[in-house]
C-alpha positions in Angstrom: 104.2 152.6 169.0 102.1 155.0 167.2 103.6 157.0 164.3 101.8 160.2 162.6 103.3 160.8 159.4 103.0 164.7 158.4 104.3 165.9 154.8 105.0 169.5 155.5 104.0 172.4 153.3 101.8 174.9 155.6 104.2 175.8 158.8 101.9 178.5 159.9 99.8 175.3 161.8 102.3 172.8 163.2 102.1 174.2 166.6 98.2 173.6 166.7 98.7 169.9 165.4 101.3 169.6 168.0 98.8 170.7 170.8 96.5 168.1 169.5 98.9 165.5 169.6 98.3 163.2 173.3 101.5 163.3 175.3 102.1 159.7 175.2 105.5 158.2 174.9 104.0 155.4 172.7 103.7 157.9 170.2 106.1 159.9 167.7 105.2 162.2 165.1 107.4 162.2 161.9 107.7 165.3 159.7 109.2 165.7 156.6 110.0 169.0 154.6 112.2 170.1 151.7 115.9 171.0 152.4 115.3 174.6 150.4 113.1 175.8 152.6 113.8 177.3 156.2 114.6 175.0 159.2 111.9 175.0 161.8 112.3 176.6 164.7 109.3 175.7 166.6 109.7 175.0 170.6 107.9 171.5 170.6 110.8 170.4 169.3 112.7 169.7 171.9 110.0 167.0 172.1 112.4 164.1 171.8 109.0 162.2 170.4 108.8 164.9 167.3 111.3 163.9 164.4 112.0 165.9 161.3 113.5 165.0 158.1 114.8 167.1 154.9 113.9 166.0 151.5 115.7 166.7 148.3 112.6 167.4 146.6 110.0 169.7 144.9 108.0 171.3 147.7 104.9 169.6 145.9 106.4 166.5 145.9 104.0 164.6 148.3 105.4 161.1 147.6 108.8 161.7 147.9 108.0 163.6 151.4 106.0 160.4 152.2 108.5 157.9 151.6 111.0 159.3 153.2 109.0 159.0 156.4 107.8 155.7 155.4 111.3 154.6 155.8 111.7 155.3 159.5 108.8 153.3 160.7 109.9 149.8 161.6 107.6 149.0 164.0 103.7 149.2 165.8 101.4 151.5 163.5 100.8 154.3 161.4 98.8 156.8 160.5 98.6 159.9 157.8 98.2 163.4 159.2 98.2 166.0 156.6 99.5 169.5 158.0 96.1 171.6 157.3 94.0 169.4 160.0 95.0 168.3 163.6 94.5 164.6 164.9 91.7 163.0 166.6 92.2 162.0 170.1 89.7 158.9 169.0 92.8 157.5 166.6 94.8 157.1 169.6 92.3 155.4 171.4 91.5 153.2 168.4 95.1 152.7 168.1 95.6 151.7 171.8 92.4 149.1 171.6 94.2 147.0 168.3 97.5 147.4 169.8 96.2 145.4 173.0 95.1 142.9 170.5 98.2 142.6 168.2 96.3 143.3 165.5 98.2 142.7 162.3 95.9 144.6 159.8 94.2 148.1 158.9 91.7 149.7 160.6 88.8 151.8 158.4 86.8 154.4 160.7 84.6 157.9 159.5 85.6 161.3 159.2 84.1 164.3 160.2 84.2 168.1 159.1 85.1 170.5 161.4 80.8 171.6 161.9 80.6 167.7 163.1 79.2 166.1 160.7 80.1 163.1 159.0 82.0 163.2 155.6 83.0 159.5 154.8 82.0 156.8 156.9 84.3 153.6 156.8 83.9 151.5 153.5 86.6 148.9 152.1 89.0 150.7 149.8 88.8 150.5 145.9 90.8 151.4 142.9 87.4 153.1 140.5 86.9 156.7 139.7 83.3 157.0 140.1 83.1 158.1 144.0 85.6 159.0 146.3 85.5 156.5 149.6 88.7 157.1 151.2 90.7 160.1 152.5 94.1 160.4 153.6 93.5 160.0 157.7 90.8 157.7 157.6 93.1 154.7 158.5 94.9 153.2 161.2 97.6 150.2 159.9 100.0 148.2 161.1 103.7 148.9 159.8 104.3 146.0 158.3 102.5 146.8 155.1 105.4 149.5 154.5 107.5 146.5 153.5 105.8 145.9 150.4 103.6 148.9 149.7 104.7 152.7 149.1 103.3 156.0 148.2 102.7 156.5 144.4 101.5 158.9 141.9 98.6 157.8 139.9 96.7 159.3 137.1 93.2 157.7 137.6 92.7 158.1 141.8 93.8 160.6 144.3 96.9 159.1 145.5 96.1 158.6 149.1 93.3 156.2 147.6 95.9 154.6 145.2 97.8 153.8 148.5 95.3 152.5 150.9 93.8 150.3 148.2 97.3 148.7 147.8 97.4 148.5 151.1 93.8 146.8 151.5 95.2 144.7 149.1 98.4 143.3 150.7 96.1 142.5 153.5 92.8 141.2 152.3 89.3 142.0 154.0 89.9 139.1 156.5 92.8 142.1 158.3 90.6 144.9 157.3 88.5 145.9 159.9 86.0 148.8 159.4 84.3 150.6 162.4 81.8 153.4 163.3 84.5 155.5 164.9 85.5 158.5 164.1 89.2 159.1 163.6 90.2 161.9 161.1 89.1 165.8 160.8 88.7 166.7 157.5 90.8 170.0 156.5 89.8 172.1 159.9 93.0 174.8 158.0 91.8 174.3 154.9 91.6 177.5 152.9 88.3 178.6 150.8 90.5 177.3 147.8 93.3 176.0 145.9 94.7 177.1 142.6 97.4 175.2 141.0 99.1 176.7 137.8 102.7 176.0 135.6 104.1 179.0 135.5 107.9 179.1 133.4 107.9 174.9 133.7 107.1 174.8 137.5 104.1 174.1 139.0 102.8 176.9 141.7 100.3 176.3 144.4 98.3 179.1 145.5 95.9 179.3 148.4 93.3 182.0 149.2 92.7 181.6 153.3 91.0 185.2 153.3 87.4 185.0 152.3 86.9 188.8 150.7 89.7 187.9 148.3 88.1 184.3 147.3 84.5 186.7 146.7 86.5 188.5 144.2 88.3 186.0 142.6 84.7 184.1 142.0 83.3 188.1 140.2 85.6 188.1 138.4 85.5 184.4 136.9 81.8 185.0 136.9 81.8 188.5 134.8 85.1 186.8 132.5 82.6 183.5 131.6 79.7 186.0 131.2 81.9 187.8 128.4 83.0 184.8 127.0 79.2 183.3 126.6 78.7 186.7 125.1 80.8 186.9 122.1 80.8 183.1 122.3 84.2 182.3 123.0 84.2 178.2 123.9 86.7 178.6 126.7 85.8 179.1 130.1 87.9 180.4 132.8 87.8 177.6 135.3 88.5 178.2 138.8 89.7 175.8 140.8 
């Protein structure tokens, strides 16, 4: 069996992902979303192979949304499939190849952007600071890791690297096999940017999807850091 694991924050693209999902029965995508927000009521899923689950969590709360998933996979492999990309049919076929095998390890292969071109190829995982090797979809693994290793926060790596390093650790570089394929799409929804801010205690998440808005936002950081230079104010208005 192989299970897609989906932390949901952007609805506006499960239908997409689901299209790009093979029809397989060896296959079951897992979704998990906080209770506060509205149920889904998307026709793929009454797709007994599509399985949701509510969180009692921040909407931000990645690890939580993670875990809970985490929990219902008890058997054949995994993979991370984050809700502003769609899958690659090449992870199923890598998935299908090991499977035959009984392979008992992880599997490290390249992503792409959406123009083709390569972003990461496969390199063994590491815990430094200095260059970013690993993405979230990168990797196909055996379940059995899940018994020992869980999603994390940390405040020196991106957390999917926290995780798959942990991972890499549990099984050593004799079970970690990298190849040439390419098996995640980097971000194909991604919008032109990202802007995380506390507001009143809570942490708000903004995205700017429409690309005349993002040309504005950039004047007017541009003209505020000119002013700033100007009368030689030290703070800079940052944008994310």
């Amino acid at each position: 069996m192989l299970h897609i694991a989906t932390p949901l924050f952007r609805y506006e693209y499960l239908e997409q992902i689901y299209e790009s999902i093979p029809k397989n029965e060896d296959i079951i995508w897992h979704i998990s979303k906080i209770k506060e927000r509205p149920a889904l009521t998307f026709d793929f899923l009454a797709d007994p192979r599509v399985r949701v689950y509510e969180c009692d969590c921040l909407d931000t709360d990645t690890v939580t949304k993670r875990n809970v998933i985490f929990d219902q996979i008890k058997d054949g492999y995994f993979c991370l499939l984050d809700d502003d990309t769609v899958f690659e049919q090449e992870m199923y076929n890598v998935y299908k190849s090991f499977s035959e095998k009984q392979f008992k390890g992880m599997v490290i292969g390249a992503q792409k952007f959406s123009s083709g071109k390569i972003r990461l190829k496969p390199t063994y995982p590491h815990n430094g600071t200095f260059k970013l090797t690993i993405d979230t979809g990168m990797i196909l693994s055996n379940f059995t890791v899940l018994n020992k290793v869980r999603w994390e926060f940390s405040e020196t790596i991106p957390n999917d690297a926290h995780f798959w390093y942990r991972c890499y650790q549990f099984y050593g570089k004799e079970l970690t096999i990298l190849i040439p394929d390419t098996i995640s799409l980097y971000n194909k929804f991604a919008p032109f940017t990202r802007i995380k801010k506390q507001i009143f205690g809570r942490q708000i998440r903004f995205e700017i999807q429409n690309i005349v808005i993002f040309r504005i936002i950039i004047l007017i950081s541009s003209i505020l850091n000119f002013f700033r230079r100007l009368f030689g104010i030290k703070r800079t208005f940052k944008f994310p």
